[in-house]
Rosetta silent file (secondary structure, phi, psi, omega in degrees, C-alpha in Angstrom):
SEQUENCE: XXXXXXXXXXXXXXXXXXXXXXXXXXXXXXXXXXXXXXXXXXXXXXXXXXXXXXXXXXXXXXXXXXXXXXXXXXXXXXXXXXXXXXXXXXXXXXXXXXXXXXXXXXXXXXXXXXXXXXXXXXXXXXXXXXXXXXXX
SCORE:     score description
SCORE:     0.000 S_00000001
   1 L     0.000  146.719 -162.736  -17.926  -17.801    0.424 S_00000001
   2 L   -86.496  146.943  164.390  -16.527  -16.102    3.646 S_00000001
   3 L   -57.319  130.540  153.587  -18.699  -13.459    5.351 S_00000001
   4 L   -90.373  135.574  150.918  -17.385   -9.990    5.505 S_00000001
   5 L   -12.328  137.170  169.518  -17.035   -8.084    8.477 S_00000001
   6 H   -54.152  -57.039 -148.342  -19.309   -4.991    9.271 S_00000001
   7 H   -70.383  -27.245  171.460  -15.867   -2.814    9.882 S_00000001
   8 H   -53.527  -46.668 -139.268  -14.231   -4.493    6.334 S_00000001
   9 H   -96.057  -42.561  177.379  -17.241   -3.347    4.226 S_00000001
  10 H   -19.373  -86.977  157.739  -17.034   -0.423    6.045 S_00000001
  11 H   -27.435  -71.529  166.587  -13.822    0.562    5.531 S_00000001
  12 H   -62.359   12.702 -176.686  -13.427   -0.330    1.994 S_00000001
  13 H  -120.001  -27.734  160.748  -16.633    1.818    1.105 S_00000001
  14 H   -66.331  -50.079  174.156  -15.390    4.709    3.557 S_00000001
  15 H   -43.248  -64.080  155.996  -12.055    4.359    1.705 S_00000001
  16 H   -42.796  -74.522 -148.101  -13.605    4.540   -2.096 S_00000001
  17 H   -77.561   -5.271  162.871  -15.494    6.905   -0.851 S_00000001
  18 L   -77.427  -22.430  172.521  -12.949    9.116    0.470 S_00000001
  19 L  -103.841   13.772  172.620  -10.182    8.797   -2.371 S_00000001
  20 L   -89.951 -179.841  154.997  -12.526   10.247   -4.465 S_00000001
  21 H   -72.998   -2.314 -160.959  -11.975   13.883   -5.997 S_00000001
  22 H   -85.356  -51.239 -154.443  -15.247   15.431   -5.233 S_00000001
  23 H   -74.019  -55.565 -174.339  -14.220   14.732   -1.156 S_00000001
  24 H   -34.348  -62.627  137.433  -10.884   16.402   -1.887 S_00000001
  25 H   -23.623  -65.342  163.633  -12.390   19.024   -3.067 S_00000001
  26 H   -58.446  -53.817  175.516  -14.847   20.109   -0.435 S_00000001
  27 H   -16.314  -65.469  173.289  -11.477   19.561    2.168 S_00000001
  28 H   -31.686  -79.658  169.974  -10.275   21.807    0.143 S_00000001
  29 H   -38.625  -25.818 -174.559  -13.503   24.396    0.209 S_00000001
  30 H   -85.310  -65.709 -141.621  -13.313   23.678    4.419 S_00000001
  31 H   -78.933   -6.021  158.917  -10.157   24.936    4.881 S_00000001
  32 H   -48.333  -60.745 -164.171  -10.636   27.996    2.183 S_00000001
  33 H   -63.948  -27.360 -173.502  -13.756   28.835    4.411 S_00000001
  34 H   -76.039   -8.585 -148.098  -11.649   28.420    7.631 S_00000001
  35 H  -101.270  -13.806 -166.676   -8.475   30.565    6.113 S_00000001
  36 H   -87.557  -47.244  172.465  -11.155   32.902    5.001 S_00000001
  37 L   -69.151   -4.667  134.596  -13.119   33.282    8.563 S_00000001
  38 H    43.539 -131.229  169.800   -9.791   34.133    9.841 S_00000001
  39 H   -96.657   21.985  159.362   -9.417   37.781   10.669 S_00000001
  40 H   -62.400  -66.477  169.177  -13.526   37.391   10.955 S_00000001
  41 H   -60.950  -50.283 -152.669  -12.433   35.505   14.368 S_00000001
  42 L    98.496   25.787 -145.648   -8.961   37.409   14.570 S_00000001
  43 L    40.542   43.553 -158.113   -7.106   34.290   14.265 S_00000001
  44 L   -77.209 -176.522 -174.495   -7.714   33.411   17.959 S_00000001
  45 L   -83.695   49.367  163.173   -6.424   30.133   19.577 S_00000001
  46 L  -112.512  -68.851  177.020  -10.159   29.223   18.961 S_00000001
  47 H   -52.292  -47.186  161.990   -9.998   29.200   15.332 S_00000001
  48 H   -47.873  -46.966  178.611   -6.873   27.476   15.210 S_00000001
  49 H   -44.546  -89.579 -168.922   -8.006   25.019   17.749 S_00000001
  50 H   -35.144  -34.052 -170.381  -11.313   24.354   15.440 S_00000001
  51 H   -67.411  -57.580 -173.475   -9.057   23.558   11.988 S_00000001
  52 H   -31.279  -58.854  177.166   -6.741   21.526   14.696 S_00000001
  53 H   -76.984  -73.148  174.047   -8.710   19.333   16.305 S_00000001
  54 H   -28.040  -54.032 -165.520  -10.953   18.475   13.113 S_00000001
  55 H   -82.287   -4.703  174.809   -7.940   17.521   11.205 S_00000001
  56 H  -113.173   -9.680  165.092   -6.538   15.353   13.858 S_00000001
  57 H   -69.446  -57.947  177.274   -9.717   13.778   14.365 S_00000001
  58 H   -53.470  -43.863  176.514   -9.993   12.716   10.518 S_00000001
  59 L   -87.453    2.741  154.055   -6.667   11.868   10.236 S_00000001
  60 L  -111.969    3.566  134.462   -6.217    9.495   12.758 S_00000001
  61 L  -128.225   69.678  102.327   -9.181    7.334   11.840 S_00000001
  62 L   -59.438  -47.821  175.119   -8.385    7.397    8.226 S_00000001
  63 H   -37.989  -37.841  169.373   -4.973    5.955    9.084 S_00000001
  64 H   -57.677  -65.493 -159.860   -7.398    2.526   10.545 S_00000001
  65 H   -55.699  -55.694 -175.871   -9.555    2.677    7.487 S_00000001
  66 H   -54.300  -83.784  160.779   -6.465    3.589    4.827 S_00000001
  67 H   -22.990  -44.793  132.336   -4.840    0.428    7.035 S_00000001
  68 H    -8.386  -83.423 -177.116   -7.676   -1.736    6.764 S_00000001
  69 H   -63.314  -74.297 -150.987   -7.722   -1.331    2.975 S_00000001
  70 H   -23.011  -56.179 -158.447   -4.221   -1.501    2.615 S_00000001
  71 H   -80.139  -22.914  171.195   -3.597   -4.603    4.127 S_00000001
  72 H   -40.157  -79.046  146.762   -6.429   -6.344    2.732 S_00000001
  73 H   -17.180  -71.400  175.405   -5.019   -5.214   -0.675 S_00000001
  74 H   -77.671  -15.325  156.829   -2.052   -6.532   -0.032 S_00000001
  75 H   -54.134  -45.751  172.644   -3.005   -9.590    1.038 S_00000001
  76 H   -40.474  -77.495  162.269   -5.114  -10.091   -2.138 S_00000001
  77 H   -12.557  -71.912 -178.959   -1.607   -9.309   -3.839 S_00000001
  78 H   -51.516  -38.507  158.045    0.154  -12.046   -2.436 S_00000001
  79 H   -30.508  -54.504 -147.571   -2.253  -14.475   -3.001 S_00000001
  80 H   -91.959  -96.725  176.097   -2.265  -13.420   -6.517 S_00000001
  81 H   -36.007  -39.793  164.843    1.248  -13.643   -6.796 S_00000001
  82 H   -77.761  -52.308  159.051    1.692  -17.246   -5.019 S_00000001
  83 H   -16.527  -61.399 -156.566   -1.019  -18.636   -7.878 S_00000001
  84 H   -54.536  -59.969 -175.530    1.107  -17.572  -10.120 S_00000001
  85 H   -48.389  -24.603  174.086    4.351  -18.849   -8.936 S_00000001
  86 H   -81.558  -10.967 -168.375    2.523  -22.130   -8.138 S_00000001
  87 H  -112.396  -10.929  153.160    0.897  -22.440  -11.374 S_00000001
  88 L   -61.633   78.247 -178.453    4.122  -21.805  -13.143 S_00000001
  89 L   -21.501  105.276 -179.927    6.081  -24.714  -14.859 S_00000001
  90 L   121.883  -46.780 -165.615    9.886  -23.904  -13.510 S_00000001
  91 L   -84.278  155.586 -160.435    9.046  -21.841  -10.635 S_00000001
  92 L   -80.726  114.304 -176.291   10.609  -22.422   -7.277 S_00000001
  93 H   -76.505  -25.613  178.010    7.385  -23.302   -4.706 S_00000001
  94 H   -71.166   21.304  179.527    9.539  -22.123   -1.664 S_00000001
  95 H   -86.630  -60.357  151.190    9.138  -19.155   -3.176 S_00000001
  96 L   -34.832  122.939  147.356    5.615  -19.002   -1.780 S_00000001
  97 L    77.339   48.742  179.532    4.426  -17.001    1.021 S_00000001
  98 L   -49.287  -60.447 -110.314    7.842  -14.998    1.429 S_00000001
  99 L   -85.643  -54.047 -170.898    5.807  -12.132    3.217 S_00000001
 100 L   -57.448  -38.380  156.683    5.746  -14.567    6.217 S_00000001
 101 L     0.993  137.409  127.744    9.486  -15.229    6.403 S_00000001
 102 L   -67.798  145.625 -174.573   11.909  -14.044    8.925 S_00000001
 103 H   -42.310  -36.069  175.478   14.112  -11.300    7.930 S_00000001
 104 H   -53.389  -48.643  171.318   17.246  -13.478    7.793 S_00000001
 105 H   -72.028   -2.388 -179.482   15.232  -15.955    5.416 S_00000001
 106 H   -88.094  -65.912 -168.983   13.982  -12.985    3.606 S_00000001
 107 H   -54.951  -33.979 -173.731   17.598  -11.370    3.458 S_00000001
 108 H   -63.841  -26.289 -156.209   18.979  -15.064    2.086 S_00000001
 109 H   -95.347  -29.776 -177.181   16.484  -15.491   -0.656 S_00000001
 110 H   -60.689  -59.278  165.838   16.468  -11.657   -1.737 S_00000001
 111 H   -27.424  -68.511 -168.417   20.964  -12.457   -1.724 S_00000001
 112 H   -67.882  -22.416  166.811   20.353  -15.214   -4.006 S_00000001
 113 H   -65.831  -52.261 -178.812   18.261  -13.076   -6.627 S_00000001
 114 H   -36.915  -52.609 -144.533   20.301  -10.270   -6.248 S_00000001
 115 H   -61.528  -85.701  155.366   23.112  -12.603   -7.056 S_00000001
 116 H     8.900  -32.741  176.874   21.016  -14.467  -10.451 S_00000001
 117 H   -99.831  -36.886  179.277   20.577  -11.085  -11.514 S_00000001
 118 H   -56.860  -48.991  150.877   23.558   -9.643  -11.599 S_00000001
 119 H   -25.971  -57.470 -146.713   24.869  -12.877  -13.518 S_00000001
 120 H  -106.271   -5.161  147.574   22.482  -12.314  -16.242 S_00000001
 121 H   -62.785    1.185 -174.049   23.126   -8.441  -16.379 S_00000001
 122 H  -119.546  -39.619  169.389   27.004   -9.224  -17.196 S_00000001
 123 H   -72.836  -10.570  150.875   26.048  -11.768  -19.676 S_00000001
 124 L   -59.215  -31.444  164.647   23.684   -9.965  -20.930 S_00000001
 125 L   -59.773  -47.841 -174.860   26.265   -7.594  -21.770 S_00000001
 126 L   -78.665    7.817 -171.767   28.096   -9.911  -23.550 S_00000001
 127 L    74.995   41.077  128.141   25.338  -10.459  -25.666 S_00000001
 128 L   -63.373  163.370  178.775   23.462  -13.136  -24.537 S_00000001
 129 L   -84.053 -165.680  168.962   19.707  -13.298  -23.582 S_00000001
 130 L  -152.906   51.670  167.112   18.631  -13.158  -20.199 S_00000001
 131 L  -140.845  169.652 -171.776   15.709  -14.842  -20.454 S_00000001
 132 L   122.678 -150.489  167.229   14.826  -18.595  -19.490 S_00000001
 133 L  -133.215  131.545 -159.460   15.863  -20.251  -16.190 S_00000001
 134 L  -118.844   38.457  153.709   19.375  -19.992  -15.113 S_00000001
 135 L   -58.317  129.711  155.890   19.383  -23.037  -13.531 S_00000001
 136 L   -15.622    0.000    0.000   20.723  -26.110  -15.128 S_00000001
């Protein structure tokens, strides 16, 4: 089994731990107490400043960590999703590992679905099934 990274287990355990509601919550409770502290300050460009800077600090490294997981995720996805199609009697193995594609080979095979579906939406109309393979 592959080693994980420090900054992976990081991330996904900053990430969990950050999507929870509890964390929302206290956000929440900071920026009540700053909206509250206020006319306390007088709303100088100090107070503003303090809200500013914190919130542009968090939110651009959450964007790594939220990015991190994400792609990670989605790899897992993909993975997931070529098993299947390979483990599937019927299914088309070029089908695998789309996500790598260029857009032209992306736009051809997404054209050819479109088209496959739209066939079995008009016969499907006509009362037929639309299930099976509608190959030959």
């Amino acid at each position: 089994m592959q080693q994980t990274s420090w900054y992976s287990k990081f991330a996904k355990k900053a990430s969990h731990f950050c999507g929870r509601p509890r964390i929302f919550t206290i956000a929440v409770a900071i920026i009540a107490v700053w909206i509250v502290t206020g006319p306390i300050f007088g709303f100088s460009d100090t107070w503003q400043l303090v809200i500013n800077t914190g919130t542009t600090i968090i939110t651009f490294l959450m964007v790594f960590l939220i990015q991190n997981t994400q792609n990670r995720d989605t790899q897992a996805i993909q993975v997931k999703l070529d098993e299947l199609i390979r483990a599937t009697k019927g299914a088309h193995n070029a089908l695998l590992d789309l996500e790598e594609l260029e857009e032209e080979t992306l736009d051809a095979f997404r054209l050819k679905y479109q088209a496959l579906a739209a066939a079995a939406r008009t016969e499907l109309s006509h009362g037929a099934k639309d299930t099976g393979t509608p190959e030959p």
